[in-house]
Short mmCIF file of the C-alpha atoms (twelve columns), coordinates in Angstrom:
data_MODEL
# 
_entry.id   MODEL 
# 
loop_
_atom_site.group_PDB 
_atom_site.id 
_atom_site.type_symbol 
_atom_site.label_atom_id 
_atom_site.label_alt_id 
_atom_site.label_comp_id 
_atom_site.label_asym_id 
_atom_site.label_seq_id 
_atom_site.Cartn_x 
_atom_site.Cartn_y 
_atom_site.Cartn_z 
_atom_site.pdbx_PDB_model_num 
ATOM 1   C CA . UNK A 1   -77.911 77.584 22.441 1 
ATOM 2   C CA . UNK A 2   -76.117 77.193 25.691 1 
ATOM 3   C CA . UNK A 3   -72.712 75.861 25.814 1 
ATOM 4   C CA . UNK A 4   -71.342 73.795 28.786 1 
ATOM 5   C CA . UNK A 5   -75.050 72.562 30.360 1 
ATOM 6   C CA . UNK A 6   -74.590 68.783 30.554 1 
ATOM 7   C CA . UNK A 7   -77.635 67.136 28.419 1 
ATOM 8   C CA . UNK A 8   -78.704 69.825 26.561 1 
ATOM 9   C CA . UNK A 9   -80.728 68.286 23.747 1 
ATOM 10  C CA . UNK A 10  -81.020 68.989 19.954 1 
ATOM 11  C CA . UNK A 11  -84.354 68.039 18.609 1 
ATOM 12  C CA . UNK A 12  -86.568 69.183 16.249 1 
ATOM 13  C CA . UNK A 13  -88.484 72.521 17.772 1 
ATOM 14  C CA . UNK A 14  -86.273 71.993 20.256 1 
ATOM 15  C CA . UNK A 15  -88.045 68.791 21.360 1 
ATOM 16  C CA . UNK A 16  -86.005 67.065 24.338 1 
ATOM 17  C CA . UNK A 17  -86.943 63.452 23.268 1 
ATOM 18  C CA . UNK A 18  -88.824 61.999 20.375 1 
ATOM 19  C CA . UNK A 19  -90.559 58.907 21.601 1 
ATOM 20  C CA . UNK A 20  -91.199 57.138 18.173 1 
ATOM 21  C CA . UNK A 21  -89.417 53.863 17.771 1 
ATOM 22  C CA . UNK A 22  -89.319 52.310 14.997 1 
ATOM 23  C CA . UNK A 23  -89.452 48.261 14.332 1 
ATOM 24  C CA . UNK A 24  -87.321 46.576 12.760 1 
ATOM 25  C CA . UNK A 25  -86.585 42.630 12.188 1 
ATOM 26  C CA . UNK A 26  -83.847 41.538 13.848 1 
ATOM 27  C CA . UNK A 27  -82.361 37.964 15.655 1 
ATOM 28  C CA . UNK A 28  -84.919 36.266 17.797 1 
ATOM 29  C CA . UNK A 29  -81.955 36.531 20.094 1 
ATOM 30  C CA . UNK A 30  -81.955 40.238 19.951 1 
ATOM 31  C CA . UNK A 31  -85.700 40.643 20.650 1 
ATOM 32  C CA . UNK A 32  -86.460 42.419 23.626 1 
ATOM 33  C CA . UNK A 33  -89.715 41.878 26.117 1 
ATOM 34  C CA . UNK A 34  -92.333 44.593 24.382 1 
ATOM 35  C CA . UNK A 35  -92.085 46.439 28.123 1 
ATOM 36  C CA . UNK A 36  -88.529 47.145 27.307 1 
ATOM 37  C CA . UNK A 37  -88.864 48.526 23.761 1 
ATOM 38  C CA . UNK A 38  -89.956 52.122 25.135 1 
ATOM 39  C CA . UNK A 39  -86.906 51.974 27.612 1 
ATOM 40  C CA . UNK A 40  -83.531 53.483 26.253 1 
ATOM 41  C CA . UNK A 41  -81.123 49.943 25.721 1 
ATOM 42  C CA . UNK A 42  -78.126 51.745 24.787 1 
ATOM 43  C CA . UNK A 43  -76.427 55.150 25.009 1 
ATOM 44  C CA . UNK A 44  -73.945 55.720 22.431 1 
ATOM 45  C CA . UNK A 45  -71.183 58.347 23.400 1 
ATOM 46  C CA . UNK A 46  -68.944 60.535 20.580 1 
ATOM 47  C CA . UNK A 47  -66.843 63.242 21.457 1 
ATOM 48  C CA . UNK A 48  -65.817 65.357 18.941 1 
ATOM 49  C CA . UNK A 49  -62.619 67.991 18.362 1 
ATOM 50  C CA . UNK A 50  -62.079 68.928 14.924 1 
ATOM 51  C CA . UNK A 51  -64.199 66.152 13.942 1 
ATOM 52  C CA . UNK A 52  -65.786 67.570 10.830 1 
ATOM 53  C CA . UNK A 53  -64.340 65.443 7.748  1 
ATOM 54  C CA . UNK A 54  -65.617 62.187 9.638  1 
ATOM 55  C CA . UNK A 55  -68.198 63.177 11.869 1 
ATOM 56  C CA . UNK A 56  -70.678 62.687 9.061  1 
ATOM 57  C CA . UNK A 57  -69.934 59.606 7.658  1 
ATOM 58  C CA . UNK A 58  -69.375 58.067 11.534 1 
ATOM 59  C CA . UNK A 59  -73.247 59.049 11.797 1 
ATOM 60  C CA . UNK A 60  -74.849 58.312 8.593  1 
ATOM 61  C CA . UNK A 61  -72.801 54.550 9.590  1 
ATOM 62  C CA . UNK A 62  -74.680 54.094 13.080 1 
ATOM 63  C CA . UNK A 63  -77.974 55.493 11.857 1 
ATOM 64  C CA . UNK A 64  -77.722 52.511 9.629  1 
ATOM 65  C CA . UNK A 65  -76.637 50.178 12.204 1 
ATOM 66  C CA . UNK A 66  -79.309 51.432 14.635 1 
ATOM 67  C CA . UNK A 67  -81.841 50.640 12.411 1 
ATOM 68  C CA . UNK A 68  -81.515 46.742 12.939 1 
ATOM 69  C CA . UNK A 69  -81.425 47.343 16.575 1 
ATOM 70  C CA . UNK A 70  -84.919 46.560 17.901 1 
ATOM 71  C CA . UNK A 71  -84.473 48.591 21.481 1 
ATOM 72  C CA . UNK A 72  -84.399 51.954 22.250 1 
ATOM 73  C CA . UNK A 73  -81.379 54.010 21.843 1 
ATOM 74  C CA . UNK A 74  -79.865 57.567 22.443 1 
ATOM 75  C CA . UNK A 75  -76.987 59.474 20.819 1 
ATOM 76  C CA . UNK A 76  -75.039 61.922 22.842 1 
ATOM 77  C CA . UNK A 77  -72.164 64.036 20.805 1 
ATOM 78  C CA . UNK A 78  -69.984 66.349 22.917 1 
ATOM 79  C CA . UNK A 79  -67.647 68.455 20.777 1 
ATOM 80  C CA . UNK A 80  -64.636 69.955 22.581 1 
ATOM 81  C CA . UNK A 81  -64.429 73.247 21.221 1 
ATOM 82  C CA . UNK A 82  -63.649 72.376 17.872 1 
ATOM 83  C CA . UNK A 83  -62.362 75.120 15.930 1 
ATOM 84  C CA . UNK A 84  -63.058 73.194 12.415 1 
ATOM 85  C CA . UNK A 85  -66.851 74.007 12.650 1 
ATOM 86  C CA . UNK A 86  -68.054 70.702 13.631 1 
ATOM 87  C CA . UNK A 87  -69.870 72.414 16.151 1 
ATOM 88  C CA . UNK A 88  -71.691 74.380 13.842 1 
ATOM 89  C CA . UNK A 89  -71.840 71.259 11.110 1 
ATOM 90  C CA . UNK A 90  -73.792 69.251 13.881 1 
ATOM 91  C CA . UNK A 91  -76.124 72.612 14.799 1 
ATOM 92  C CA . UNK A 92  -77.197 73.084 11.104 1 
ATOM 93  C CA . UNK A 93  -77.893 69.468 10.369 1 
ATOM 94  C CA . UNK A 94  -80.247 69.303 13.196 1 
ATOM 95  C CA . UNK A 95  -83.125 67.987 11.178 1 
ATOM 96  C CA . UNK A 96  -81.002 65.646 10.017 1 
ATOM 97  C CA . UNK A 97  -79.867 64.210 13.193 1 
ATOM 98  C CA . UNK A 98  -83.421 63.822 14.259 1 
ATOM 99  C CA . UNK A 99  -84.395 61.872 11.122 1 
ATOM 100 C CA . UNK A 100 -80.987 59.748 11.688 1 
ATOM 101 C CA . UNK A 101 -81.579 59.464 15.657 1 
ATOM 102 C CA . UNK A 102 -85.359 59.682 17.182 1 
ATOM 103 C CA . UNK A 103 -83.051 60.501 20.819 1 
ATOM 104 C CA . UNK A 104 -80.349 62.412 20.813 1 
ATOM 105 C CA . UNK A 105 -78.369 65.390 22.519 1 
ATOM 106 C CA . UNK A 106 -75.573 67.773 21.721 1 
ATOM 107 C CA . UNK A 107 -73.286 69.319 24.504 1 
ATOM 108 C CA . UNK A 108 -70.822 72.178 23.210 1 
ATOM 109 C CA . UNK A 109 -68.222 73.041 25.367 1 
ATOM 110 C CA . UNK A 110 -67.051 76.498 25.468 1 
ATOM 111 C CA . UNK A 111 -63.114 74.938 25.965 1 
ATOM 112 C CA . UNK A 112 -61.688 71.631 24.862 1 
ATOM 113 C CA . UNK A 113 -62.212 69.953 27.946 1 
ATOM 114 C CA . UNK A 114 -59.712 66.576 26.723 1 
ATOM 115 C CA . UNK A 115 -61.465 63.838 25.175 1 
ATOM 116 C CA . UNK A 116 -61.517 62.180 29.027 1 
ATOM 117 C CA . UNK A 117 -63.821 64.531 30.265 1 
ATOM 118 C CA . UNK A 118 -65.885 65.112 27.344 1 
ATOM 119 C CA . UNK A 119 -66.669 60.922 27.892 1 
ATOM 120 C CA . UNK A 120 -67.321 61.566 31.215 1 
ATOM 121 C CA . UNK A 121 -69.784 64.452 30.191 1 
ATOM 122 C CA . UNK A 122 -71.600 62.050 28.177 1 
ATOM 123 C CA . UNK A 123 -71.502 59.058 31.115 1 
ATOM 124 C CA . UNK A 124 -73.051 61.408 33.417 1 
ATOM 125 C CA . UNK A 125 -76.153 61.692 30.609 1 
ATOM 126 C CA . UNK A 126 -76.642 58.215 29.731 1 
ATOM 127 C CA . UNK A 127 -79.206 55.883 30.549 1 
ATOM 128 C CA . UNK A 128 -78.722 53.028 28.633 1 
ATOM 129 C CA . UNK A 129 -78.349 49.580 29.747 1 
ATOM 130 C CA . UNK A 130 -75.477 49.213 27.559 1 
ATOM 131 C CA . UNK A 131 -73.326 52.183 26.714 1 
ATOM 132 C CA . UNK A 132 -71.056 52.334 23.386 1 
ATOM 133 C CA . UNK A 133 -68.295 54.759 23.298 1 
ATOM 134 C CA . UNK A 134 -67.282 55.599 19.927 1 
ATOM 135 C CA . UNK A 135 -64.447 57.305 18.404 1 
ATOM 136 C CA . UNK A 136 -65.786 60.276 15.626 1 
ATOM 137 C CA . UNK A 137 -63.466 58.274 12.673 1 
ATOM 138 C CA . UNK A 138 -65.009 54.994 13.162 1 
ATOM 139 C CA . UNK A 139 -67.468 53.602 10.135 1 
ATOM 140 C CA . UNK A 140 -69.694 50.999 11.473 1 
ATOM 141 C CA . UNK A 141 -71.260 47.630 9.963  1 
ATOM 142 C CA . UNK A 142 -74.448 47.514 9.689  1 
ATOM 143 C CA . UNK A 143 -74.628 44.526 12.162 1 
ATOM 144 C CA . UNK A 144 -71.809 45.244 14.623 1 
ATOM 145 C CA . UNK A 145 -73.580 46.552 17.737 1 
ATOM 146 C CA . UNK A 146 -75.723 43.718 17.276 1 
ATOM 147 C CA . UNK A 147 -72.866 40.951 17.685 1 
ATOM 148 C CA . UNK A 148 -71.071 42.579 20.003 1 
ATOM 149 C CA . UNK A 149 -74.595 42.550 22.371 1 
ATOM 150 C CA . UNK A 150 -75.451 39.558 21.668 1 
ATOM 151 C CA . UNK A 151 -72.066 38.689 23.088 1 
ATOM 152 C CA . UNK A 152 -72.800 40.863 26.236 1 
ATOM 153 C CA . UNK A 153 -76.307 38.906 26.694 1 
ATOM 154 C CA . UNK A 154 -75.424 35.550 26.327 1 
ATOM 155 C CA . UNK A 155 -72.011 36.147 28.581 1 
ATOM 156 C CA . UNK A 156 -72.800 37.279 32.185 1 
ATOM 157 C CA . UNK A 157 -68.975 38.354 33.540 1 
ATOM 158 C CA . UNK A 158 -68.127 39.898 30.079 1 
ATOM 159 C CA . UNK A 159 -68.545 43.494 30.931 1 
ATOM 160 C CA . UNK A 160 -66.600 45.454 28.077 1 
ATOM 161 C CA . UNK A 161 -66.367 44.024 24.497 1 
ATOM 162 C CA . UNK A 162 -64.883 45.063 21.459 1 
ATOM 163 C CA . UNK A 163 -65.009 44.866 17.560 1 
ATOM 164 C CA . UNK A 164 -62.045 43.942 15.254 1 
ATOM 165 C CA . UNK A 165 -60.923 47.453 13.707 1 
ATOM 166 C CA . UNK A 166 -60.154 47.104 10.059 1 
ATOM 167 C CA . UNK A 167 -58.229 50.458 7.903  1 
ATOM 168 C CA . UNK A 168 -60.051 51.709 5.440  1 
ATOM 169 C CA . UNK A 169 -57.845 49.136 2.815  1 
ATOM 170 C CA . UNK A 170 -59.964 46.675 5.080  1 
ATOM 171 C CA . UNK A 171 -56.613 45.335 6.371  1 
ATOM 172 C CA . UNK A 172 -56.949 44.358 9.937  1 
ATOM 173 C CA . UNK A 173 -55.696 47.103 12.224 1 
ATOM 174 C CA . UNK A 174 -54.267 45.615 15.288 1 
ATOM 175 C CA . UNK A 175 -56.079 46.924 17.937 1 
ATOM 176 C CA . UNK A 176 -55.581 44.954 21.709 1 
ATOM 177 C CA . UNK A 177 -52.846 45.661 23.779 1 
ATOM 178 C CA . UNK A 178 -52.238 43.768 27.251 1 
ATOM 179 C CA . UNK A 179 -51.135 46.277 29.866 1 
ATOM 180 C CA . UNK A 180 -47.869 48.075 29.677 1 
ATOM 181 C CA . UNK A 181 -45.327 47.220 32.054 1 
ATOM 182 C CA . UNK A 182 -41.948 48.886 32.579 1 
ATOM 183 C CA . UNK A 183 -39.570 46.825 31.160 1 
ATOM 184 C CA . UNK A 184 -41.814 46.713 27.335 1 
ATOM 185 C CA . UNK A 185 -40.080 50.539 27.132 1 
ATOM 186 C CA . UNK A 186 -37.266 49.197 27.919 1 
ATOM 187 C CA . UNK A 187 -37.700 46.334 24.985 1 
ATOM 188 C CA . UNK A 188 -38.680 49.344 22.833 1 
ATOM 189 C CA . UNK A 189 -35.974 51.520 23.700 1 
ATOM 190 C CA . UNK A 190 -33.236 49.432 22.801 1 
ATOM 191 C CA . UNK A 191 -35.143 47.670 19.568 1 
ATOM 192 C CA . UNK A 192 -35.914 44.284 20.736 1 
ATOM 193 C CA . UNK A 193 -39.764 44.762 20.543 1 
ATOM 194 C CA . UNK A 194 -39.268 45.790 16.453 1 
ATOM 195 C CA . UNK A 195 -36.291 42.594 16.020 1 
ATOM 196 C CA . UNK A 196 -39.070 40.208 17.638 1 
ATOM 197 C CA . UNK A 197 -42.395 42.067 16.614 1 
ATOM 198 C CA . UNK A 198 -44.195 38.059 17.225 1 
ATOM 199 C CA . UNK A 199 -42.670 37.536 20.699 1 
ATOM 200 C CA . UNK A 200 -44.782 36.737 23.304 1 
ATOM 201 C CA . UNK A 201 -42.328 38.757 25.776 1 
ATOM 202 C CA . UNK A 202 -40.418 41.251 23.535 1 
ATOM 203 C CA . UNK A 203 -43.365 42.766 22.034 1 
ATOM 204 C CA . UNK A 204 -46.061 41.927 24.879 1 
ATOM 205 C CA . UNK A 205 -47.867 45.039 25.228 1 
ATOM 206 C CA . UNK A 206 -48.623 45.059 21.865 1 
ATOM 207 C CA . UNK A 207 -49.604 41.731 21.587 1 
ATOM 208 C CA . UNK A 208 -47.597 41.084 18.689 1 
ATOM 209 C CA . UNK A 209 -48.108 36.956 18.718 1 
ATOM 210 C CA . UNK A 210 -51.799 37.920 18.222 1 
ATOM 211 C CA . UNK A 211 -53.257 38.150 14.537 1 
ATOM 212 C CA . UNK A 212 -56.606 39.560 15.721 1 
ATOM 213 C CA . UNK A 213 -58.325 37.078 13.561 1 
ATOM 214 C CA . UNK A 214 -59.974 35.037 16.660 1 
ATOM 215 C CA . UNK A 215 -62.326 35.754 19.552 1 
ATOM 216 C CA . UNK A 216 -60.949 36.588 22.759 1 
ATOM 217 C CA . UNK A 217 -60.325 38.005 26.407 1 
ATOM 218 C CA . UNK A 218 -57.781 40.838 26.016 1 
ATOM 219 C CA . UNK A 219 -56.793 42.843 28.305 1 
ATOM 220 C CA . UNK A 220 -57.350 46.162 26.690 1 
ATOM 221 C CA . UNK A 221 -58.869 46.501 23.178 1 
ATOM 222 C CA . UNK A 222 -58.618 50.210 21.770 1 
ATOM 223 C CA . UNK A 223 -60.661 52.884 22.778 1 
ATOM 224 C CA . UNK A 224 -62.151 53.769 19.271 1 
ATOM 225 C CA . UNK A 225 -65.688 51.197 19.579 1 
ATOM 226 C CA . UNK A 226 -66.126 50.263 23.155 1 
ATOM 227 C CA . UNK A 227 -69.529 48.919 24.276 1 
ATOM 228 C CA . UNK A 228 -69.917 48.257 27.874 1 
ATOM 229 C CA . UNK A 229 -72.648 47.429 30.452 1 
ATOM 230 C CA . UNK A 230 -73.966 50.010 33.021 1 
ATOM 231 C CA . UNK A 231 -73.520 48.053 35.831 1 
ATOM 232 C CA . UNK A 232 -69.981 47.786 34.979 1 
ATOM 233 C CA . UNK A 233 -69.517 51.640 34.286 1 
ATOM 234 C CA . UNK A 234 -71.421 51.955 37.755 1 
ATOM 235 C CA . UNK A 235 -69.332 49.598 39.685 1 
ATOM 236 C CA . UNK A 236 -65.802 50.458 38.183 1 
ATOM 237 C CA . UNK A 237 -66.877 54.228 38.181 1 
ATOM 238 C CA . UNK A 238 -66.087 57.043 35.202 1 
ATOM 239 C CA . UNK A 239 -62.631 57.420 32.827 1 
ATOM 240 C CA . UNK A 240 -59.840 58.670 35.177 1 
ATOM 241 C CA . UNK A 241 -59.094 62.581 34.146 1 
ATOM 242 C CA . UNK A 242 -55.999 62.596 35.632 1 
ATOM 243 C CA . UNK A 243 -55.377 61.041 32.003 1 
ATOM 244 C CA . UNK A 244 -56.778 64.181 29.245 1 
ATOM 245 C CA . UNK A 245 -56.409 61.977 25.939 1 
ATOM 246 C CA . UNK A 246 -54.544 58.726 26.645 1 
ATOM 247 C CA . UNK A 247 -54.258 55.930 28.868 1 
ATOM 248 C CA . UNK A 248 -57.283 56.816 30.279 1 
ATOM 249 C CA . UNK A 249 -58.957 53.847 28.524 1 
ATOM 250 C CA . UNK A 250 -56.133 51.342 29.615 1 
ATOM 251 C CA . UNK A 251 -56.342 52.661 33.224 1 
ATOM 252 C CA . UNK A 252 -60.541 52.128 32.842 1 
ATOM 253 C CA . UNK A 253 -59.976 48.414 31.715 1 
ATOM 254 C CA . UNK A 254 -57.351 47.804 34.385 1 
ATOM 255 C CA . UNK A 255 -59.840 48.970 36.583 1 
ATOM 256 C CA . UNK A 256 -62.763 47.081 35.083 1 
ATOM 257 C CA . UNK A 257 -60.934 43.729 35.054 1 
ATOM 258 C CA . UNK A 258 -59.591 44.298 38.849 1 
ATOM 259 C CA . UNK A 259 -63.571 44.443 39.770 1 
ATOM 260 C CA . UNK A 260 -63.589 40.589 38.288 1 
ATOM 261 C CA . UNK A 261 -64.995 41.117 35.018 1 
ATOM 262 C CA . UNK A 262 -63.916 39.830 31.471 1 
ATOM 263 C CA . UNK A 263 -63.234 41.861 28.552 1 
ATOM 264 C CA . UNK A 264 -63.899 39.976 25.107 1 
ATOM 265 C CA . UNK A 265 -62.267 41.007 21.766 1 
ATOM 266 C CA . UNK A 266 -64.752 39.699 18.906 1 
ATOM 267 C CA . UNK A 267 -63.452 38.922 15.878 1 
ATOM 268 C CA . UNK A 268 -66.392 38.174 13.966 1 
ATOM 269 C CA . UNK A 269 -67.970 42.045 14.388 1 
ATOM 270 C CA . UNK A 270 -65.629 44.743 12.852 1 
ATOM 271 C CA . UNK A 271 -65.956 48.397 11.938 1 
ATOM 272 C CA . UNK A 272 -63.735 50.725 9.835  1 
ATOM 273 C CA . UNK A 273 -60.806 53.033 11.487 1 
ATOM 274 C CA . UNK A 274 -59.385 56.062 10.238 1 
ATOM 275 C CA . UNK A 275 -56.958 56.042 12.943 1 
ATOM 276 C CA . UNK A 276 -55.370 58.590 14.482 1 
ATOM 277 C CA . UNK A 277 -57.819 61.416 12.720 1 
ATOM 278 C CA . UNK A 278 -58.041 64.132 15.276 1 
ATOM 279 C CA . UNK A 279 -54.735 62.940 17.045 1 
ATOM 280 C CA . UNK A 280 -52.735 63.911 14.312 1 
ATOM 281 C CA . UNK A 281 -53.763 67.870 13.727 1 
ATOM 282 C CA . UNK A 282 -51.661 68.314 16.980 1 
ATOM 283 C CA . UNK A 283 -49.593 65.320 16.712 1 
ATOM 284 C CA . UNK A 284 -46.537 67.547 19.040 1 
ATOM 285 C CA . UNK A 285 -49.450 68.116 21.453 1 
ATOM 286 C CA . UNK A 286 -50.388 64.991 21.867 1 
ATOM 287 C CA . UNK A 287 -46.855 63.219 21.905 1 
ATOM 288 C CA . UNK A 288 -46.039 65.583 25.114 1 
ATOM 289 C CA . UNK A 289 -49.596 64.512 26.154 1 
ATOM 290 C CA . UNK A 290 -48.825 60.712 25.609 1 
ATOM 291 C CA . UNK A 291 -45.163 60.874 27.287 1 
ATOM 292 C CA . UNK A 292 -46.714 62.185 30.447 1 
ATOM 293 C CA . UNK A 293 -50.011 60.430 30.701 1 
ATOM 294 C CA . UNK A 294 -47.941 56.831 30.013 1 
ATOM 295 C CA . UNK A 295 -45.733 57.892 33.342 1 
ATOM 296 C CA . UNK A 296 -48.234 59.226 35.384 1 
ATOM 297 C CA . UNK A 297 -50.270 55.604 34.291 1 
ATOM 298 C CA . UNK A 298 -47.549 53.772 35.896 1 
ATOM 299 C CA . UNK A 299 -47.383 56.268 39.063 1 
ATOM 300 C CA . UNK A 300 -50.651 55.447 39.816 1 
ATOM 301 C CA . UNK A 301 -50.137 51.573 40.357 1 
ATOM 302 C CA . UNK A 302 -46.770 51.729 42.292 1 
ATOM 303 C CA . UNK A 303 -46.328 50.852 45.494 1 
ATOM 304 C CA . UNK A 304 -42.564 49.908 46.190 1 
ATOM 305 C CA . UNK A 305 -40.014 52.401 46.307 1 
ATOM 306 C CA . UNK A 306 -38.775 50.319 44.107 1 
ATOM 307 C CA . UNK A 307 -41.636 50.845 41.524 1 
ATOM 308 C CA . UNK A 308 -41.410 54.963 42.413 1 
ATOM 309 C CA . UNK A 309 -37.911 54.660 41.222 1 
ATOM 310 C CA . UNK A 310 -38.339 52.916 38.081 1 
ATOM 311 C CA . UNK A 311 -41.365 55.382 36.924 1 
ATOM 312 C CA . UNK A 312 -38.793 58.220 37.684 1 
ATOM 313 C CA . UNK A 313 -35.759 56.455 35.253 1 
ATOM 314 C CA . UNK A 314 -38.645 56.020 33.067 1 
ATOM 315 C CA . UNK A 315 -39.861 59.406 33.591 1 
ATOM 316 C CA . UNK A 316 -36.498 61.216 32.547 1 
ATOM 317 C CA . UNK A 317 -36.167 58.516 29.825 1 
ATOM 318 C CA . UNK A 318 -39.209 59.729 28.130 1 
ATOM 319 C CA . UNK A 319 -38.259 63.746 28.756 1 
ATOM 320 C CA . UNK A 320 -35.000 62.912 26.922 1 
ATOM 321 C CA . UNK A 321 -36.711 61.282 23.670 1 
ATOM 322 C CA . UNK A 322 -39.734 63.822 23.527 1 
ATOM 323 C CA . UNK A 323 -37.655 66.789 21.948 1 
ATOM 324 C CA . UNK A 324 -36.300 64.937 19.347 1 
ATOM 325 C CA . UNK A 325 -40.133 63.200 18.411 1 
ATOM 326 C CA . UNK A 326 -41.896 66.613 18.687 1 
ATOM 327 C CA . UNK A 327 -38.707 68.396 16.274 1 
ATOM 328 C CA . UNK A 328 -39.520 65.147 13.757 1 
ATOM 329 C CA . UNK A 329 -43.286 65.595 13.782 1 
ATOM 330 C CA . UNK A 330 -43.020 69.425 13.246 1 
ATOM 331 C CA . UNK A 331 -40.528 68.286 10.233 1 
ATOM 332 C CA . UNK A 332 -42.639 65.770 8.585  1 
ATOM 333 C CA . UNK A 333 -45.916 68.119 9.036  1 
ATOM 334 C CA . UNK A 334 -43.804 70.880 6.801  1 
ATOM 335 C CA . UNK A 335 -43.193 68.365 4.069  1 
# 
C-alpha cells in the first residue's frame, strides 16, 4: 500500500469503486431523479489520528445511516499517522468496509499532516454534491444526514448545516459559537463570561443565552458533523492551513457566511459526541496549538493598527497563561 497518494482506494481485490447501490425507502422528499442514483450525492470526510477506540463504532453508525439514504455516496478516511494502529485497524477490516460502504477510499499519511490538511486531502477527492465532514468520535442517528439534507434542499442560501451534538448521557452538548471577538478574552480573563454564563454580551462567543433546543442560523456550529454543499466548498475555497487543528473551522464559516450564505443549526437532527477524544492524548500539544491558532485567527482579519495592537496584548496575554495550563494538564494526566 502506498502512503501519501491522494485517493488511493481500499476495495475488495483492490477494486477502485463498487458500483452496486442499493435501494432503500426513504421520504418522497429525499427521492432523487433515477439519472442521479448512479451519481455520487455525498462525500463523507473522516480524518483520523489515534482514532482506534471510536473509529469503529463512528462507522458501523453511518453505515447504518447510509442505508436510508437513497443516493449515491462515498467514504473517504485519511488517518494522520496514527501511532494507535488505526491505520492498520482500517487496512485489516477491509472487507468490512466494503460490505459497510459500496465507495470508499483510505489515504495514510506517512506524517500527521494536522487534522486541517488531512480535510483538505479528502476535499481535493470528493465528488459529492453535498460533502459531510465528520469528526472520528461522532455516533450518528440513523436519520440525521437525512434531515440535515432535506434542510439543504428545501433552503437555497443555506450552504453549511449542522446537527445538535448530544454526550453520550444524551445531555445536549452545546455546540454553536458566534465568532470570537477580542474583548470575549477579555470577559474570560477577568471572570465575567463564568459570573454571567446566560449573557447575551458577557458570554457571546459561546452563545451562552442559547439552549440549543431550537432551529437556527448560527454563526459557527462545531466542527465535529458538518455537511455542506459543493458549490459552497467551491466558491468559499478549502480549510485555511495556516490553522493545523483549530480555528480553522471558524475561519471556514467566517469565510462561508462573508460569500452571502446562511449557516443553519438544526435542532431536530442530532448525533452522539465523545468530545474531545483525540484532542485530549496531547491535550499540552494542543493547548500551545489552540493559544496560537486563536491569535493568528484574529491576525488574519485586522486591519487597523489599532486591531494589530490589540492581537499583540492579546498575543502576550495568552503566552503568559499557557505555562501555567500546559503544567496543570501534565498534572491532572499523572493523577
Amino acid at each position: 500500500m502506498h502512503r501519501n497518494r491522494p485517493c488511493f482506494l481500499l476495495g475488495v481485490h483492490h477494486s477502485l469503486i463498487h458500483t452496486g447501490i442499493s435501494k432503500e425507502e426513504s421520504d418522497s422528499a429525499m427521492q432523487p431523479p433515477t439519472e442521479q442514483r448512479d451519481c455520487i450525492q455525498l462525500s463523507v470526510i473522516i480524518v483520523t489520528y489515534n482514532s482506534s477506540d471510536v473509529i469503529a463504532e463512528c462507522l458501523a453508525s453511518l453505515s447504518h445511516a447510509l442505508h436510508s439514504f437513497p443516493w449515491a455516496s462515498e467514504v473517504l478516511l485519511i488517518d494522520n499517522a496514527s501511532s494507535d494502529q488505526t491505520d492498520r485497524l482500517l487496512q485489516a477490516n477491509a472487507e468490512k468496509l466494503c460490505r459497510q460502504f459500496a465507495r470508499h477510499r483510505i489515504i495514510l499519511n506517512d506524517k500527521n499532516l494536522g487534522y486541517t490538511a488531512g480535510i483538505n486531502q479528502g476535499l481535493q477527492c470528493a465528488t459529492g454534491r453535498y460533502v459531510l465532514l465528520l469528526n472520528p468520535d461522532i455516533v450518528l442517528q440513523p436519520d440525521s444526514i437525512r434531515r440535515l439534507l432535506q434542510r439543504l434542499e428545501s433552503e437555497p442560501r443555506v450552504g453549511v448545516v449542522a446537527p445538535q451534538l448530544r454526550f453520550f448521557a444524551h445531555l445536549i452538548q452545546p455546540s454553536c459559537r458566534s465568532f470570537p471577538r477580542k474583548r470575549d478574552v477579555v470577559y474570560d480573563c477577568i471572570g465575567l463570561s463564568f459570573l454571567f454564563p446566560k449573557s447575551a454580551e458577557f458570554n457571546r462567543w459561546r452563545m451562552g443565552d442559547f439552549d440549543h433546543q431550537e432551529s437556527r442560523d448560527v454563526d459557527q456550529p462545531q466542527g465535529a458533523f458538518l455537511v455542506a454543499k459543493k458549490a459552497v466548498l467551491d466558491a468559499v475555497g478549502a480549510l485555511d492551513e495556516r490553522f493545523p487543528m483549530f480555528f480553522s473551522d471558524v475561519d471556514w464559516c467566517r469565510r462561508v457566511k462573508q460569500k452571502g450564505w446562511r449557516i443553519l443549526f438544526c435542532a431536530d437532527a442530532y448525533a452522539l459526541h465523545k468530545q474531545g477524544a483525540s484532542v485530549f492524548q496531547k491535550r499540552p500539544e494542543m493547548i500551545v496549538s489552540s493559544h496560537r491558532s486563536f491569535v493568528q485567527y484574529f491576525q488574519k482579519y485586522d486591519v487597523s493598527h489599532w486591531q494589530k495592537y490589540c492581537s499583540a496584548l492579546l498575543h502576550l496575554w495568552l503566552l503568559v497563561i499557557t505555562l501555567p495550563r500546559v503544567m496543570f494538564s501534565f498534572l491532572e494526566r499523572r493523577q
